[in-house]
N, C-alpha and C positions, 0 to 999 in steps of 0.2 A: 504494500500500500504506500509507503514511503519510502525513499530512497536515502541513503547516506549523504551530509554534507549537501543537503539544498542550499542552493544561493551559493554567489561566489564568496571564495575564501579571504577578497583581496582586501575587505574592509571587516573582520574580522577582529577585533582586537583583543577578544578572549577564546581561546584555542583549548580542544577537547584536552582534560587531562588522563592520557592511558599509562602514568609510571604504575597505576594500581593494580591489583589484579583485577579488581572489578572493569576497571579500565580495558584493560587485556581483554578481559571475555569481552565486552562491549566490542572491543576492537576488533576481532573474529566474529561475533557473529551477525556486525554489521556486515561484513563481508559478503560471508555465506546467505543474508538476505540480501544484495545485492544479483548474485549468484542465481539465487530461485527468483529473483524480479526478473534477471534477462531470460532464463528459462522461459517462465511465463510470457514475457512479451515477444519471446521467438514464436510460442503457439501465438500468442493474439494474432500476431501479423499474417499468418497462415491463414488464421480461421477467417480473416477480413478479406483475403484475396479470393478464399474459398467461396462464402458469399459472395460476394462479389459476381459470381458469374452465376447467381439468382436472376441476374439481367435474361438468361438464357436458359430456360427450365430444361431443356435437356441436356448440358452441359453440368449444371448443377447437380442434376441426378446422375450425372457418373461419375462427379468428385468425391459423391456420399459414398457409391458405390466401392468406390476405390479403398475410400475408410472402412465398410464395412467387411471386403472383404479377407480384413487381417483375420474375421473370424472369434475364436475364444482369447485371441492374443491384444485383442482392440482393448478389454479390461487392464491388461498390465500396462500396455503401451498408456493409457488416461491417469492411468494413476502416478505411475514411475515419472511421465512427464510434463504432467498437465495438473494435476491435482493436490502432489504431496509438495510439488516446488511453491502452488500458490498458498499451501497453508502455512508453509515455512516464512512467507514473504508476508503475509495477513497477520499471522503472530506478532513474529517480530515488528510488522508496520503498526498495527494497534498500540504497543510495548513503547516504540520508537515514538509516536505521536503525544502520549502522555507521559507515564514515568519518565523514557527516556531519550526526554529532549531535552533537557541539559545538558547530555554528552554532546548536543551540537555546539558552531561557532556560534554567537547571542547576538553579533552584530553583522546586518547584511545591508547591502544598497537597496533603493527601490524595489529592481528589477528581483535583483535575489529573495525579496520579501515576499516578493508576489507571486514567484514560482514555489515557494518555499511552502505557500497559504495554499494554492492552487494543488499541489502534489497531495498536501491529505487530502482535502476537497472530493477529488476526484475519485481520492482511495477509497472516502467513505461511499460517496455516490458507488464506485464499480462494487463494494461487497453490498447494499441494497440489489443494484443488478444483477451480478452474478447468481445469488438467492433466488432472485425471480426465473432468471432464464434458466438455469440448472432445474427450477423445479416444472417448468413447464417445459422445456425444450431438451432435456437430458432422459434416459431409462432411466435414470436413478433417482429422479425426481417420484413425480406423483406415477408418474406410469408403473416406478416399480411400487409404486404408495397400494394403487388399484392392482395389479397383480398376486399381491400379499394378501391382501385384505379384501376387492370388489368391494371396496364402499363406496355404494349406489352414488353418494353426493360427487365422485370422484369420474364417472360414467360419461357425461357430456361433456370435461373438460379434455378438449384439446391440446395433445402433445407430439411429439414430434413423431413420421414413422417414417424409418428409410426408403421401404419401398415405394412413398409417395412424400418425397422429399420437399419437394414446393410445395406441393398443395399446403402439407401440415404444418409447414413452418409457418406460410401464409395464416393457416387458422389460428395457429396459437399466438401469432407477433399481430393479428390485427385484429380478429374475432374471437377472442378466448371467452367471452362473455357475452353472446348471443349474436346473432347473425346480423345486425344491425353496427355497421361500422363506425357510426355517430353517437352509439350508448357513450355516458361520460366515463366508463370501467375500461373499454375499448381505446379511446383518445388519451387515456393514462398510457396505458400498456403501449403504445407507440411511440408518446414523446419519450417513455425511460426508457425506450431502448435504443433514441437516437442519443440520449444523455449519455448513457452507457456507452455507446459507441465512440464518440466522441471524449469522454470521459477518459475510455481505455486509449483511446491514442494519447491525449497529452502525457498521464501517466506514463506512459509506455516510452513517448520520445524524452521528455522531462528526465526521466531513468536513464535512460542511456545518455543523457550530457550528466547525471551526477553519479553514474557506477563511474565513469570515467576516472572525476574527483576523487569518489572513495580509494581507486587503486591506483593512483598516482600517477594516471595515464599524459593528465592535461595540469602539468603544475602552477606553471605561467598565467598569465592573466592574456595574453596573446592567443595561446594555443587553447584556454577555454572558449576564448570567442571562435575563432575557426571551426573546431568541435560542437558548439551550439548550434554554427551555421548550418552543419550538416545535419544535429537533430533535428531542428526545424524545418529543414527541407523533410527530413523524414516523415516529420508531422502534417507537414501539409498533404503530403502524397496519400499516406494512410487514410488522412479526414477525408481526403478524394474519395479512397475506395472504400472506405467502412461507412460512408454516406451513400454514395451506388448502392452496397449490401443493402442498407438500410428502406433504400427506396423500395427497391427490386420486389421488396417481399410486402411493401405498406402504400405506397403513390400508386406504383403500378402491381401491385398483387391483387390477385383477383379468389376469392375460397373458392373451391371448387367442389363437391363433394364426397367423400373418403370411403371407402366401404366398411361392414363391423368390425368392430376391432379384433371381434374373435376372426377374423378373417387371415389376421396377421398380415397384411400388406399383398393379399393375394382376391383380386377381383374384376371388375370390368372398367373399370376409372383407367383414361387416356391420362396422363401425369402432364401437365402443361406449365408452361413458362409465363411470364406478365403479356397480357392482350393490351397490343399497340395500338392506336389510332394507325387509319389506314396510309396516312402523308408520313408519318413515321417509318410504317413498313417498308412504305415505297422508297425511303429516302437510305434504309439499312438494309438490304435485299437478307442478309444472313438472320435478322430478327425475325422477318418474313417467314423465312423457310424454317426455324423454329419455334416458333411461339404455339403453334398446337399439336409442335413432335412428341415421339414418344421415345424413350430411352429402349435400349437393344433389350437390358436386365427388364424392366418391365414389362417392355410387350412381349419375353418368353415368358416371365413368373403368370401373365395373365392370359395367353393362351395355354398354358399346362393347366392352371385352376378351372379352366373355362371346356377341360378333357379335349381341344383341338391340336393335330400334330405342330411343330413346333419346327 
């Protein structure tokens, strides 16, 4: 959630004291969450590019597809690098934010104030989203909640299923709460997930110009500017594409309807992409030709359930 040493070090005029040992551990295991911050923001930037081509429903449904098919290895692979890195980094950033923010420098410029406010900020915004979208958008969420248990209240709510990758993403990031996209439950669940969105990038660039600092990549007051330069390039780029994701599945998402879920992702539903205005289509020939395809994995899993050769 926060990173080591926000804001520059160069108006500083009282410096962490590590001769202690408490000092020492402080000193490591800022590190080590520095460490699981980059972890984690190596998957964010993945999982942004991956949406991203939400733009294009059946491109989307073969990157899910791709994920999916690590198989019973998909559980290690989320946890090992995706899960245990952000808990180690949410600890220690909670840790970091209250008790120990003394161990940072106490005197910063403007600019280092404002990045400095900005980094919890966001921290605190992304663990509210992460909560939401893990539980509506993850198996581990409520879907394994209803799995466990079938409790009925848990029946109509919308979660993600890979064999109908946009549709459900679409239902649950824009109709989680009735089919009426203008309910005031429906316009919550959209704007936090463009907060979110946008939250994980500044995070995410903000981090990578202060892991720098923590390991004494950028000591100078020169070479942290240059460094900066590049995270904020970084940052805009990502706001590009984690804002595309964001549309992809809420401006132009469209729900479509899913079959029962005892179906498991096996039924007669065409899997489609965001429906264009027709001056669009004609203006992007490739949105054209997929906006109402169908993925290869699809259209086998629903001609075998449908008993036709394949």
């Amino acid at each position: 959630m926060t990173s080591a040493m926000e804001g520059t070090s160069a108006n500083a005029s009282v410096a962490p004291d590590y001769s202690s040992r408490r000092g020492q551990i402080h000193f490591w295991l800022r590190r080590i969450h520095s460490l699981a911050g980059l972890a984690f923001g190596g998957f964010v930037a993945v999982h942004l590019m991956i949406n991203a081509t939400g733009i294009n429903g059946v491109m989307y449904q073969q990157e899910v597809n791709k994920i999916h098919d690590l198989g019973p290895n998909l559980a290690f692979v989320e946890f090992t690098f995706i899960f245990l890195p952000l808990l180690i980094h949410v600890l220690y950033g909670l840790y970091a934010t209250g008790a120990g923010a003394r161990w940072n420098a106490v005197h910063y410029n403007y600019g280092g104030n404002v990045r400095y406010t900005l980094q919890r900020v966001t921290g605190l915004i992304l663990l509210v989203f992460l909560a939401y979208h893990l539980a509506t958008l993850h198996r581990w969420g409520l879907a394994l909640i209803y799995d466990l248990t079938h409790w009925r209240a848990l029946s109509s709510f919308p979660w993600f299923r890979p064999h109908f990758a946009y549709a459900s993403t679409v239902d649950a990031i824009k109709t989680p709460y009735g089919k009426n996209p203008w309910f005031w439950a429906n316009i919550i669940s959209v704007v936090l997930y463009l907060l979110g969105v946008w939250a994980a990038v500044f995070h995410m660039a903000n981090g990578l110009w202060t892991a720098a600092i923590a390991w004494g990549l950028t000591v100078t007051a020169s070479a942290q500017k240059r460094w900066g330069n590049v995270c904020l390039a970084v940052g805009i780029v990502f706001a590009i594409v984690g804002t595309i994701a964001w549309a992809s599945f809420t401006i132009l998402g469209h729900p479509a309807p899913l079959p029962p879920r005892h179906a498991h992702g096996h039924g007669t539903m065409v899997e489609r992409g965001p429906v264009y205005s027709a001056p669009l289509r004609r203006a992007i020939p490739q949105l054209s030709a997929y906006s109402y395809g169908i993925s290869a994995r699809t259209a086998i899993e629903t001609a075998g359930a449908a008993g036709r050769p394949v």
